[in-house]
PASEBA-1860 file (N, C-alpha, C; in nm, 3 decimals):
! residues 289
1> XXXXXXXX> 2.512/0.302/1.696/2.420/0.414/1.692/2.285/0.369/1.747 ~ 2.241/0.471/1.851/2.139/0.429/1.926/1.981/0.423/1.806 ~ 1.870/0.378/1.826/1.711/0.425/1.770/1.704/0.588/1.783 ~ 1.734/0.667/1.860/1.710/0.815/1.927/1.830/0.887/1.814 ~ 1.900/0.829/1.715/1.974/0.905/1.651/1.902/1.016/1.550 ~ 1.975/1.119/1.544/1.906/1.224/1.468/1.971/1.272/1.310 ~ 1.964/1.163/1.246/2.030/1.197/1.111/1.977/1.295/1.064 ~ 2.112/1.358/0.994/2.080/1.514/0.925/2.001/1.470/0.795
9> XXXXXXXX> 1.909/1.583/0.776/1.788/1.533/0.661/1.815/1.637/0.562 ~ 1.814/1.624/0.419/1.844/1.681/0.349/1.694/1.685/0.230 ~ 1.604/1.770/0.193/1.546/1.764/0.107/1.554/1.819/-0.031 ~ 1.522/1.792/-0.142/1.545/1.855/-0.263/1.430/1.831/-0.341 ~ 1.320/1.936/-0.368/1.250/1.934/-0.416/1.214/1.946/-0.541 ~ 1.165/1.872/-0.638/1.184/1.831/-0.785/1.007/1.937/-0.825 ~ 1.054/2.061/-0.885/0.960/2.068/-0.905/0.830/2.043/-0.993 ~ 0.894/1.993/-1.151/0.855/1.954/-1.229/0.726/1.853/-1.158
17> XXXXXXXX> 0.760/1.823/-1.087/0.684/1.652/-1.055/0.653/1.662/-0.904 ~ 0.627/1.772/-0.827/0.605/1.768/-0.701/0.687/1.652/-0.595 ~ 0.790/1.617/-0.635/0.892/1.475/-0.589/0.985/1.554/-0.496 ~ 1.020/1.463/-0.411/1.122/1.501/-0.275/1.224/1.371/-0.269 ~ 1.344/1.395/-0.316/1.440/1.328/-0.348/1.501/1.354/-0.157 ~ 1.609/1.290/-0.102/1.660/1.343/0.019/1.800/1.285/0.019 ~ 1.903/1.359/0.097/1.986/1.291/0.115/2.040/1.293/0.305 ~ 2.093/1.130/0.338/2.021/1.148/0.466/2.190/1.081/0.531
25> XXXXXXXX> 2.250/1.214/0.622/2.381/1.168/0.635/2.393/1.118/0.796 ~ 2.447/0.989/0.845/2.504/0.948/0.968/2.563/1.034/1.051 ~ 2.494/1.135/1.165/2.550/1.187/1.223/2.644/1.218/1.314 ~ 2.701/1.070/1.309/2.842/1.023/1.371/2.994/1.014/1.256 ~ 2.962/1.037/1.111/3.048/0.963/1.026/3.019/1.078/0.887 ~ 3.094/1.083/0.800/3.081/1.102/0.642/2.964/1.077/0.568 ~ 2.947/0.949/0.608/2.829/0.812/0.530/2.703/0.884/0.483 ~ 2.681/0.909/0.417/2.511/0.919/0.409/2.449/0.825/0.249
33> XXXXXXXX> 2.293/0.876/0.222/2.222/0.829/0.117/2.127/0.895/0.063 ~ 2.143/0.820/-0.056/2.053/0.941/-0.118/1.937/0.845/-0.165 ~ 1.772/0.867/-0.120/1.698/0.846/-0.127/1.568/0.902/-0.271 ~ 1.498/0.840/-0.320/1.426/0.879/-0.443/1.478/0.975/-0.534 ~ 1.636/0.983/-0.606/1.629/1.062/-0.714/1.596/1.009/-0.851 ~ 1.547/1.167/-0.869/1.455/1.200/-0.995/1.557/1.238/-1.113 ~ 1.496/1.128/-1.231/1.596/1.171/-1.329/1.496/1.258/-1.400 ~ 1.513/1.369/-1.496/1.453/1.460/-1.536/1.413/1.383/-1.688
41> XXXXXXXX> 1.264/1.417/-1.738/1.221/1.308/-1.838/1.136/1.457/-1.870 ~ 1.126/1.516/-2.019/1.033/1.574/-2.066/0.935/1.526/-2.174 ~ 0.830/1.471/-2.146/0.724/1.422/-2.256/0.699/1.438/-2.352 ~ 0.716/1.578/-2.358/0.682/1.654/-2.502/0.804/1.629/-2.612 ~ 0.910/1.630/-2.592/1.050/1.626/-2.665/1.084/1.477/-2.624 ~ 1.058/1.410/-2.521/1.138/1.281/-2.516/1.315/1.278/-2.464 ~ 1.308/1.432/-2.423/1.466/1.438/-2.352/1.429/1.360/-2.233 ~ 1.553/1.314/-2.192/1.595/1.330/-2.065/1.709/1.393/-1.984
49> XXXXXXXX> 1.733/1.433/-1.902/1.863/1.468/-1.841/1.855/1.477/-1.738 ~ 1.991/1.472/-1.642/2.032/1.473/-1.478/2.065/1.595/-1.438 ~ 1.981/1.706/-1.473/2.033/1.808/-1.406/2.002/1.807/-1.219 ~ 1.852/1.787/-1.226/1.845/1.732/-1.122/1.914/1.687/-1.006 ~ 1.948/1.543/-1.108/2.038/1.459/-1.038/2.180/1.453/-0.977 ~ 2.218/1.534/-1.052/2.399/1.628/-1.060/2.354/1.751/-0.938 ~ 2.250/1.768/-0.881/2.241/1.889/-0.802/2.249/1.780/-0.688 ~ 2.190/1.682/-0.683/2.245/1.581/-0.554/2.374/1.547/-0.563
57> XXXXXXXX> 2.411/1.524/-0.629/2.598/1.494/-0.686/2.642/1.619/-0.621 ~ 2.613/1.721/-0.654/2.724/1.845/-0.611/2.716/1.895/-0.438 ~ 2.579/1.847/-0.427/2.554/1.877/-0.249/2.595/1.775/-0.169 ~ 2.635/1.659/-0.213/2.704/1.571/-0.155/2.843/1.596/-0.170 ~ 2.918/1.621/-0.280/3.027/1.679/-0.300/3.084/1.763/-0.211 ~ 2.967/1.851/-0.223/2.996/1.956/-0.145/3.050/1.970/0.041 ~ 2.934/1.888/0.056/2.927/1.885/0.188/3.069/1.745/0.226 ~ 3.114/1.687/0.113/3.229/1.588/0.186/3.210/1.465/0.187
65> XXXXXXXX> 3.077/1.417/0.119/2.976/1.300/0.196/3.034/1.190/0.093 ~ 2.998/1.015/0.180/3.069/0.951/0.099/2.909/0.830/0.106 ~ 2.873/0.818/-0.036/2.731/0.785/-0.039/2.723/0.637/-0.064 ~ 2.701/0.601/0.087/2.667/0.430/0.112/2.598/0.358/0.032 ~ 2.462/0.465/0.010/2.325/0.353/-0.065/2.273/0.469/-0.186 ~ 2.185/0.416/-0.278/2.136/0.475/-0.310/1.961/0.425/-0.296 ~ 1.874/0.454/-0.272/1.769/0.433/-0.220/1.605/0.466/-0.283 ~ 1.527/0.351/-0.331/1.481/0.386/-0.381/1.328/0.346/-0.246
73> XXXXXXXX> 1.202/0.417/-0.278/1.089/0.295/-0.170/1.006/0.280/-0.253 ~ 1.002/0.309/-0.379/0.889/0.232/-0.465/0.923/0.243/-0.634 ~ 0.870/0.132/-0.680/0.872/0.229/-0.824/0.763/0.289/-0.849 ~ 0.811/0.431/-0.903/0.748/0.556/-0.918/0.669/0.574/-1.018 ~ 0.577/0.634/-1.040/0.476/0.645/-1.142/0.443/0.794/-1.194 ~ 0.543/0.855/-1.154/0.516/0.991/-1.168/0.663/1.082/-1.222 ~ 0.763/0.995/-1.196/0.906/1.040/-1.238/0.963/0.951/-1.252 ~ 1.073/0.949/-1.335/1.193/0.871/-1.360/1.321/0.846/-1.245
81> XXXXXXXX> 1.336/0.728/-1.184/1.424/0.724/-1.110/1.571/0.738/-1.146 ~ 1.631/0.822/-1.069/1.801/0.853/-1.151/1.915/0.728/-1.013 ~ 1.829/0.666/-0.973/1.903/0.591/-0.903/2.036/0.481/-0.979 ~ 1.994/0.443/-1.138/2.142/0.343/-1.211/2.183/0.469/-1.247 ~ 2.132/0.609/-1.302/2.240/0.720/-1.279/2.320/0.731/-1.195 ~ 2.301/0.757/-1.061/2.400/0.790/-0.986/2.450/0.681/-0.907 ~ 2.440/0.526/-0.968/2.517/0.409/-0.945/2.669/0.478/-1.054 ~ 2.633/0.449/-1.159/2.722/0.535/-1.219/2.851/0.604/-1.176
89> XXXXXXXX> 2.792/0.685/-1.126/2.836/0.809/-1.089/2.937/0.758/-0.984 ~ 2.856/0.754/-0.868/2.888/0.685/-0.764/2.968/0.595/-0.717 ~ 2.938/0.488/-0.784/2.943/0.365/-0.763/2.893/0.255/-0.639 ~ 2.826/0.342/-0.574/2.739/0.296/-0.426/2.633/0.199/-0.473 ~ 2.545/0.069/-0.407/2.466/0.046/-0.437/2.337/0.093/-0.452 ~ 2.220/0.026/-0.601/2.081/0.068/-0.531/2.024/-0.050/-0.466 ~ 1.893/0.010/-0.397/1.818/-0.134/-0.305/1.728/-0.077/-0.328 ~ 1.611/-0.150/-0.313/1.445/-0.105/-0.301/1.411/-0.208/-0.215
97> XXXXXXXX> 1.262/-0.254/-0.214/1.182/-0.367/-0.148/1.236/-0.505/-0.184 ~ 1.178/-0.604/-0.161/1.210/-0.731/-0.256/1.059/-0.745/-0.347 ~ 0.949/-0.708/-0.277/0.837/-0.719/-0.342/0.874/-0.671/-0.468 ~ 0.950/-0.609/-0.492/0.933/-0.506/-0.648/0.919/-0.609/-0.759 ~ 0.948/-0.762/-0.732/0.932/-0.851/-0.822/0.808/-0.885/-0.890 ~ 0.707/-0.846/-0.731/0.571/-0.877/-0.785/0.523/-0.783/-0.909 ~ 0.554/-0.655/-0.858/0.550/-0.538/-0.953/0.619/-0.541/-1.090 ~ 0.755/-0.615/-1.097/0.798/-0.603/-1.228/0.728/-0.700/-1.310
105> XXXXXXXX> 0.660/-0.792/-1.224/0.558/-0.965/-1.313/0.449/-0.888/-1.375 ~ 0.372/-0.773/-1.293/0.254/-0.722/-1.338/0.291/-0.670/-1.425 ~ 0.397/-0.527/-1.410/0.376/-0.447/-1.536/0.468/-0.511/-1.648 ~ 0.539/-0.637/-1.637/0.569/-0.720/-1.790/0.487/-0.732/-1.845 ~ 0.323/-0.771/-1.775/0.244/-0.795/-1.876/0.198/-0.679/-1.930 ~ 0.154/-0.603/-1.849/0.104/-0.488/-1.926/0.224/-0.431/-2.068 ~ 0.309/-0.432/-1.987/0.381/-0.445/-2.127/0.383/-0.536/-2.249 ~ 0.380/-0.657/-2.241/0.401/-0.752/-2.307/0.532/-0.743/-2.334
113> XXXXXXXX> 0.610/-0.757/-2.225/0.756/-0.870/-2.204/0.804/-0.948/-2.167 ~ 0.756/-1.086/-2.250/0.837/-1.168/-2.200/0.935/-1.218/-2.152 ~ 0.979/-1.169/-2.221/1.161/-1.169/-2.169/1.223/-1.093/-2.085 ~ 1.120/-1.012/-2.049/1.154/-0.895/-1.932/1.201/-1.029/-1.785 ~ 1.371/-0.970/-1.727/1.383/-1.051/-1.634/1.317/-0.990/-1.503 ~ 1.219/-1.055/-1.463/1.185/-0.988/-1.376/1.198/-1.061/-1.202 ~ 1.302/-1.016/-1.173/1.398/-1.076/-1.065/1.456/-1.046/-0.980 ~ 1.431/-0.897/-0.999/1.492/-0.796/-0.882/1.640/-0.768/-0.919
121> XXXXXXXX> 1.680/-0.825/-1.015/1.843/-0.858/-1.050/1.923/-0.715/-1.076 ~ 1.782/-0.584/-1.105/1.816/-0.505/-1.186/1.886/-0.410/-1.049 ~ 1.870/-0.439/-0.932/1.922/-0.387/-0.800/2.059/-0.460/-0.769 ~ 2.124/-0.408/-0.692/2.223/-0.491/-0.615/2.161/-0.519/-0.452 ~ 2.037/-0.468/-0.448/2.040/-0.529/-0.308/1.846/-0.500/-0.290 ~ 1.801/-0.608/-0.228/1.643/-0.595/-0.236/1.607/-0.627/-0.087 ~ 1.534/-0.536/-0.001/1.529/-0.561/0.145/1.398/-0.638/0.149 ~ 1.396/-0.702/0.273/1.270/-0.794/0.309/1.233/-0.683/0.437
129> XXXXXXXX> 1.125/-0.728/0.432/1.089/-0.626/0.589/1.118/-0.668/0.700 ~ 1.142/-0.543/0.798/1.242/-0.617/0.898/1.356/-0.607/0.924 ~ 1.471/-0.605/0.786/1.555/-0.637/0.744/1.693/-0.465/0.821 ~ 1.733/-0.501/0.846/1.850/-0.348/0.897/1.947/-0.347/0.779 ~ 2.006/-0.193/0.803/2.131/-0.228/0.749/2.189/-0.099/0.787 ~ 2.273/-0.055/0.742/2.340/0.056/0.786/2.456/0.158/0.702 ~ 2.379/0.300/0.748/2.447/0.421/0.686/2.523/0.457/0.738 ~ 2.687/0.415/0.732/2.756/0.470/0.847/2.758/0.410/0.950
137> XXXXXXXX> 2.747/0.469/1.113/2.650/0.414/1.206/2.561/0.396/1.275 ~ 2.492/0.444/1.144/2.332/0.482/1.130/2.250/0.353/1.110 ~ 2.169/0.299/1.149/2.111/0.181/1.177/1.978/0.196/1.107 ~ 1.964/0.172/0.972/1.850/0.203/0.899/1.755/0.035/0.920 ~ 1.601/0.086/0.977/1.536/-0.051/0.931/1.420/0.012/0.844 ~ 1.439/-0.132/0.768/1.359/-0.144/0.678/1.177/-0.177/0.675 ~ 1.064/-0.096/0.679/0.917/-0.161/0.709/0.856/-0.155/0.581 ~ 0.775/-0.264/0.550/0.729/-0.293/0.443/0.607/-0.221/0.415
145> XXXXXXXX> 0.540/-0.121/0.357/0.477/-0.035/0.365/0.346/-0.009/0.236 ~ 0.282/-0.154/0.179/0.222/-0.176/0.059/0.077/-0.092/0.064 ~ 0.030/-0.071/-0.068/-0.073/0.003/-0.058/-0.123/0.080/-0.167 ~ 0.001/0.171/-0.191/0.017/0.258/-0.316/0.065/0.171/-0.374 ~ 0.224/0.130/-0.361/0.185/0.006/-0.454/0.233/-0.148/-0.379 ~ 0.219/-0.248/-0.457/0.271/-0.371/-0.363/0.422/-0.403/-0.276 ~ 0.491/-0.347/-0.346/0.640/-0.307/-0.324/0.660/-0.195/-0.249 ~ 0.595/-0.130/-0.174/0.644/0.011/-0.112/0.717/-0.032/0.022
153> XXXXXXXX> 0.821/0.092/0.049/0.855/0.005/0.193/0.935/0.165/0.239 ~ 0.960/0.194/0.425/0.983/0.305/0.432/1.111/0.270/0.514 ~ 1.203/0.373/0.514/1.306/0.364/0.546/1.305/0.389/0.693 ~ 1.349/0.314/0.824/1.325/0.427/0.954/1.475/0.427/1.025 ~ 1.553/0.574/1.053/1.660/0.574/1.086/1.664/0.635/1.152 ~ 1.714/0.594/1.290/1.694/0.678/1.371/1.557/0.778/1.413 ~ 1.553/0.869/1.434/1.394/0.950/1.458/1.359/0.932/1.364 ~ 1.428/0.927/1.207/1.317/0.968/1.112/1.291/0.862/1.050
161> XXXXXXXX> 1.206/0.872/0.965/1.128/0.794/0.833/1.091/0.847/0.772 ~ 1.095/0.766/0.644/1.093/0.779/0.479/0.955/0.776/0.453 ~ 0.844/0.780/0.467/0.718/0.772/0.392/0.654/0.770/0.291 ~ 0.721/0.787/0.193/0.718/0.814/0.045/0.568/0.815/0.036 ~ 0.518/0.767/-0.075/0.333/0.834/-0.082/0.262/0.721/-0.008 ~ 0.240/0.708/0.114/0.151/0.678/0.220/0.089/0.835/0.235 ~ 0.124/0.870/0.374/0.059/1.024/0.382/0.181/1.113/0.360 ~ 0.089/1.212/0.345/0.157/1.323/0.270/0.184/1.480/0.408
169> XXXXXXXX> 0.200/1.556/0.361/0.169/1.670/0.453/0.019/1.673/0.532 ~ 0.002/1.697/0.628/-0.135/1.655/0.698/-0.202/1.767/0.613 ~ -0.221/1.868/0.549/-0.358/1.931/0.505/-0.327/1.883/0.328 ~ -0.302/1.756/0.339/-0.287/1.702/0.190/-0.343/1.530/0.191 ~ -0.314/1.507/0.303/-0.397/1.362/0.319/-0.323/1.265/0.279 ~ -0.364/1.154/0.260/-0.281/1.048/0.205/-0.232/1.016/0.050 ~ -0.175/0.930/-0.013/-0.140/0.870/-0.128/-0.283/0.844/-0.174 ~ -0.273/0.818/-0.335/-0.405/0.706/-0.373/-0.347/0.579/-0.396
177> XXXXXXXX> -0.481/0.464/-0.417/-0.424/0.353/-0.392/-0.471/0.271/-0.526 ~ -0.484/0.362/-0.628/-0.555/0.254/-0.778/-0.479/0.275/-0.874 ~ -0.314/0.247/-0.875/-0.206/0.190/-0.948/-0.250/0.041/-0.953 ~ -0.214/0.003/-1.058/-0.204/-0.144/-1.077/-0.138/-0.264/-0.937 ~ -0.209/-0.313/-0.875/-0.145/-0.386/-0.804/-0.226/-0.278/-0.610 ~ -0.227/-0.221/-0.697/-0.269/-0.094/-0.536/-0.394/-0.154/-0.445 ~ -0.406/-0.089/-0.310/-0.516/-0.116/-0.215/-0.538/-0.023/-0.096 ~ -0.649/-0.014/-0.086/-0.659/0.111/-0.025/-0.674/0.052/0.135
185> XXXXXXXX> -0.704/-0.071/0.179/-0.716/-0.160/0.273/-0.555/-0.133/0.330 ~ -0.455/-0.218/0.175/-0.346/-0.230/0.278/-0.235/-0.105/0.256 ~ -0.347/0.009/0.228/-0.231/0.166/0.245/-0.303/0.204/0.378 ~ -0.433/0.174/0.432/-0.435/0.210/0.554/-0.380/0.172/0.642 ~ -0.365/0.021/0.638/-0.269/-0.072/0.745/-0.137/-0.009/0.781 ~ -0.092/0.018/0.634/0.077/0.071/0.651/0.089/0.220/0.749 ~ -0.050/0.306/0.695/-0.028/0.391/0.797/-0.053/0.417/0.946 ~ -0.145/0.303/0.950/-0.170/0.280/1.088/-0.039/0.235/1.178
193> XXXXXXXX> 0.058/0.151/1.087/0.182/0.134/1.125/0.290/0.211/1.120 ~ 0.279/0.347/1.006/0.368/0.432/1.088/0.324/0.514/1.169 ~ 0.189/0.557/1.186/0.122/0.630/1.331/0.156/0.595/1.456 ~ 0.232/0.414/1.448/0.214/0.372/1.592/0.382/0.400/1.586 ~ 0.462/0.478/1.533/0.595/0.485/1.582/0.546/0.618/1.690 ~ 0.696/0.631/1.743/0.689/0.764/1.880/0.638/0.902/1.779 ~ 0.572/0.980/1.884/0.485/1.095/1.810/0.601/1.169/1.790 ~ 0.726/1.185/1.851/0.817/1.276/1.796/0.894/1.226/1.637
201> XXXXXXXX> 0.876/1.142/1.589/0.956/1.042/1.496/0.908/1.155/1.385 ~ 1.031/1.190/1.305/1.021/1.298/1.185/0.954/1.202/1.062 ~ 0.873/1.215/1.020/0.830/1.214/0.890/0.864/1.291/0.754 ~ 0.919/1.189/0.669/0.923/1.273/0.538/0.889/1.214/0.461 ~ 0.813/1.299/0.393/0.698/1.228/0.259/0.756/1.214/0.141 ~ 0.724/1.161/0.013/0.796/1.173/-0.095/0.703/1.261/-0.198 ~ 0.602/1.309/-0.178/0.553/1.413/-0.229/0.469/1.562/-0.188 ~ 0.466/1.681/-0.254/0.408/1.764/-0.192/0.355/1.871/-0.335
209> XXXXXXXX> 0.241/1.903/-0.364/0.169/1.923/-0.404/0.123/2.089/-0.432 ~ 0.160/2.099/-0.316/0.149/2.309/-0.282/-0.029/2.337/-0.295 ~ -0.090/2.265/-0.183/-0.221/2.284/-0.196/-0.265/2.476/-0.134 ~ -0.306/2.478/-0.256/-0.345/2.649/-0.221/-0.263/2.765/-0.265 ~ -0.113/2.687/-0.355/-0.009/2.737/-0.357/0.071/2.758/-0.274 ~ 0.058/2.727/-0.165/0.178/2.750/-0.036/0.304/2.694/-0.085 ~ 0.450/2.716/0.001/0.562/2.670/-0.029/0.566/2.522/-0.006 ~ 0.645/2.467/-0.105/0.678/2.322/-0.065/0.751/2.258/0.073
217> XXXXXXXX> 0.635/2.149/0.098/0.700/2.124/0.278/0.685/1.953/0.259 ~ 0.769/1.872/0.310/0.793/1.786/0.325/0.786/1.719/0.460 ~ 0.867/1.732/0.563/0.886/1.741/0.688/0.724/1.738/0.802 ~ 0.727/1.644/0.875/0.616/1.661/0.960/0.657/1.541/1.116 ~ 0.583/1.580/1.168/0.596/1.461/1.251/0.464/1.343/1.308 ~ 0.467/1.256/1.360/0.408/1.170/1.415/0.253/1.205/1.459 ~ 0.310/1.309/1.581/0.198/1.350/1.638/0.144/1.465/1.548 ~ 0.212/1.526/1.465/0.100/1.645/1.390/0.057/1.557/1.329
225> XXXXXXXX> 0.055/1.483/1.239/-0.023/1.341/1.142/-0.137/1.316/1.188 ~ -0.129/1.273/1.343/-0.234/1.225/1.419/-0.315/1.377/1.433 ~ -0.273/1.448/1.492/-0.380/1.589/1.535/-0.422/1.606/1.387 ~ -0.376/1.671/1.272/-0.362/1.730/1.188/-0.430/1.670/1.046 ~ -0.394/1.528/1.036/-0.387/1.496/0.898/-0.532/1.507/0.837 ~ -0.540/1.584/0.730/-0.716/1.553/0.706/-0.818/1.457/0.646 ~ -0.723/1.351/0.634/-0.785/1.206/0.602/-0.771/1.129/0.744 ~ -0.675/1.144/0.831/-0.686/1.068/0.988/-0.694/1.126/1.092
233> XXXXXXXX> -0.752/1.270/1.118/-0.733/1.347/1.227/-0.876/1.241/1.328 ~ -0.969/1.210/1.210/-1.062/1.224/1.331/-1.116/1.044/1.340 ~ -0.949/1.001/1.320/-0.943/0.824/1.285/-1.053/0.744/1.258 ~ -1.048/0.781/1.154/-1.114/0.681/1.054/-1.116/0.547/1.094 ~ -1.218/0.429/1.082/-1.220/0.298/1.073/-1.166/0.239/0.957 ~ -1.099/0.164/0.941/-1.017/0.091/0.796/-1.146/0.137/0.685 ~ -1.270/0.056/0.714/-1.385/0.047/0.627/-1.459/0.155/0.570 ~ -1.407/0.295/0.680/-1.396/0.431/0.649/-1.332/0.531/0.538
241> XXXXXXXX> -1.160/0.485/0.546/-1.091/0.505/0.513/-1.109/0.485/0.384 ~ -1.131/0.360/0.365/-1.119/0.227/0.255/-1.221/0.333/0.119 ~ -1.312/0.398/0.206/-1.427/0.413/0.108/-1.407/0.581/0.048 ~ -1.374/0.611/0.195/-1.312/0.742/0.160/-1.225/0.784/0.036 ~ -1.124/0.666/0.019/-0.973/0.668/-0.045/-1.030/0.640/-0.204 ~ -1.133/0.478/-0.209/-1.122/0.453/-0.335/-1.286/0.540/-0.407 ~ -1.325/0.614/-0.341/-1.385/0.743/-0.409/-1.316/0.892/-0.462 ~ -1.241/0.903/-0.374/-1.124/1.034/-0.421/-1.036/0.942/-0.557
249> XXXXXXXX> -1.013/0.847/-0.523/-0.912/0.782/-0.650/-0.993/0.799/-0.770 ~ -1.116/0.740/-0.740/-1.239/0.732/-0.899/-1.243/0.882/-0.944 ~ -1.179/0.985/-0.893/-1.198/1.132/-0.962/-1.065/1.142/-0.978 ~ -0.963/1.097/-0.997/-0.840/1.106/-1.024/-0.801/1.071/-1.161 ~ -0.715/1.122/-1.239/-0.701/1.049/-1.384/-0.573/1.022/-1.351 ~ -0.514/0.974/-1.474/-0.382/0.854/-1.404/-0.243/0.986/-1.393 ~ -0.141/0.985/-1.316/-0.047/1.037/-1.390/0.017/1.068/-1.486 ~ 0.073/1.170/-1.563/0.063/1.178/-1.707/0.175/1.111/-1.735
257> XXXXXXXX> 0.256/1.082/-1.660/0.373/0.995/-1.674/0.440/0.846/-1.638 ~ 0.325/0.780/-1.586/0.287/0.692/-1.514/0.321/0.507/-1.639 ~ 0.290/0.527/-1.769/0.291/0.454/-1.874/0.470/0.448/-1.928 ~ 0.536/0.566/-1.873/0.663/0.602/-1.955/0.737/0.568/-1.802 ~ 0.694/0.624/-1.744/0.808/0.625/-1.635/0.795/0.454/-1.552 ~ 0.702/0.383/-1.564/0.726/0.217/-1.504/0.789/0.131/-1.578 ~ 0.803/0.152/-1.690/0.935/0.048/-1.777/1.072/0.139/-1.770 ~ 1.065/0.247/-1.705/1.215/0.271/-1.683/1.284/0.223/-1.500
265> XXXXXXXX> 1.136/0.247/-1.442/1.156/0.231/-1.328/1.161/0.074/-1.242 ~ 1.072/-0.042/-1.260/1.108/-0.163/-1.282/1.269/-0.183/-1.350 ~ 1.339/-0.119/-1.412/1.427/-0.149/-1.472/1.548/-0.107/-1.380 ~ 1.496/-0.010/-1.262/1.649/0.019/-1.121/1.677/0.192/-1.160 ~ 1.572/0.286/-1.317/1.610/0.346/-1.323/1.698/0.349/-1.489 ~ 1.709/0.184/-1.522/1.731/0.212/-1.635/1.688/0.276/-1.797 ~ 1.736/0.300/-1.895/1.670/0.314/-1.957/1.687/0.179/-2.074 ~ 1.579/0.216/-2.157/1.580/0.138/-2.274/1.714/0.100/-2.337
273> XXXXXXXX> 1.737/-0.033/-2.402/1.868/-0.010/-2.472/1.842/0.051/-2.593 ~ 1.901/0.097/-2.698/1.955/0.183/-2.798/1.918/0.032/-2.898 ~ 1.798/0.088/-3.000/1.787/-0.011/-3.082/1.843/-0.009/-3.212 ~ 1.855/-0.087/-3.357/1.973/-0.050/-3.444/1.994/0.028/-3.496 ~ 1.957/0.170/-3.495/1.962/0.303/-3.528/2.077/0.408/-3.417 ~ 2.020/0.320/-3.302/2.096/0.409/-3.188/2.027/0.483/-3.109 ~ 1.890/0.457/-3.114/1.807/0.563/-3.014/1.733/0.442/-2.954 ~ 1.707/0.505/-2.856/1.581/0.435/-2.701/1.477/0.465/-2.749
281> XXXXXXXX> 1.359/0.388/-2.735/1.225/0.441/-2.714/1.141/0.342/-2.622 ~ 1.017/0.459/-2.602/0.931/0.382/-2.506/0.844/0.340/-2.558 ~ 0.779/0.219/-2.468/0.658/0.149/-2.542/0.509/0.188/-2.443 ~ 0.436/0.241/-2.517/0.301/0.258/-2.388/0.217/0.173/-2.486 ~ 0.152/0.054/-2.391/0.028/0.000/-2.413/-0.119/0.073/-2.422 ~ -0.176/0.074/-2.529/-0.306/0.167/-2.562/-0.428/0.081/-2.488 ~ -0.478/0.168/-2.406/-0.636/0.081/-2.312/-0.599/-0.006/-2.278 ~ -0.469/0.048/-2.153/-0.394/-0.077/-2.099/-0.478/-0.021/-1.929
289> X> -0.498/0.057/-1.937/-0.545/0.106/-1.755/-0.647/0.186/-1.785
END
């Protein structure tokens, strides 16, 4: 499969959490993947469930598809990853970055777990940048994409790429960059590096917001980014950017789910084990961020 391939793009928009889960099939073959699913987590009650997640199950079903990877590009701070769900299910592998190690060292501490293995072990497969591999005969590479957080990395297959929260829809601007471990230096770098792919190269973001209330849109390309985006239309200098980014962040309060959802997510998606009663729970550190 040539670079010029045009894998079919599938979005599913999580609305609870403004999240864009995708599933992204080899347009030569069966093969596809399913990229950032969201396992459904309610705060208030402490449920969780895959309804969500079973709606990617059934559209893959549906459509015939036989699911290579399961795919994560960061751990998330805003939702629960259903990616060891639909290992499960599946039985396909997950992969993320390899950096995610650095990320699982930080937030052990914030946790205070020692014993937390933090090793990447919790994946079956951890990419280095650079690194290919393949959906089908779909020729996915892997770019290391840090910023939001140290571990981010975007998928590029064929025309498209994965962007997850670098930039967003151009009248939404970019990611923020003051997660633990975050930089607003090297989230500009990353986007300066996907700006320099071909202006036709599809972009898909991993979040969307509905600024103004408009419908949820995901989908963009290269060159609208560049004309369009309203944090880089009128290209910013790094030192620009830099100042721009970590002033919008200082008016930001954290995600409300951000404390609950990184000890499930460091974990591949797992959850807690069942302590001697038989129930999970989470641990949030008080005037930890």
């Amino acid at each position: 499969m040539t670079a010029c391939a045009k894998p079919d793009v599938t979005g599913f928009y999580h609305e609870p959490t403004g999240s864009i889960a995708y599933i992204v099939k080899d347009p030569a073959s069966e093969y596809a993947a399913i990229i950032d699913p969201v396992l459904d987590y309610d705060e208030k009650s402490g449920r969780t469930s895959s309804e969500f997640a079973d709606s990617l199950l059934a559209a893959a079903r549906e459509r015939g598809l036989r699911i290579a990877w399961i795919l994560d590009t960061h751990a998330h701070a805003d939702h629960f990853s259903a990616a060891y769900y639909l290992k499960q299910q599946l039985g396909a592998p997950i992969a993320i970055g390899r950096e995610i190690i650095a990320v699982q060292k930080l937030w052990r501490d914030i946790y205070n777990w020692p014993d937390f293995p933090a090793d990447g072990s919790q994946w079956d497969k951890l990419f280095a940048a650079g690194e290919t591999f393949r959906i089908g005969t779909l020729e996915v590479r892997v770019m290391h994409s840090p910023g939001h957080t140290p571990a981010s990395i975007t998928y590029c297959a064929g025309d498209a790429a994965f962007i997850h929260d670098t930039l967003f829809q151009p009248d939404s601007g970019s990611a923020r960059a003051d997660f633990p471990g975050g930089s607003a230096g090297e989230l500009y770098d990353s986007i300066m590096q996907i700006l320099a792919l071909p202006d036709d190269t599809r972009l898909f973001t991993g979040h969307d917001y509905r600024p103004n209330g408009r419908p949820a849109q995901w989908e963009s390309t290269v060159g609208e980014q560049k004309r369009s985006n309203t944090h880089f239309k009128d290209r910013p200098s790094r030192e620009a950017y830099v100042k721009l980014r970590e002033a919008r962040d200082r008016s930001l309060p954290m995600p409300r789910l951000i404390l609950s959802a990184l000890q499930i997510n460091i974990r591949g998606g797992r959850l807690p084990e069942p302590e001697s009663n038989g129930k999970a729970y989470l641990k949030i550190p008080l005037n930890g961020l």
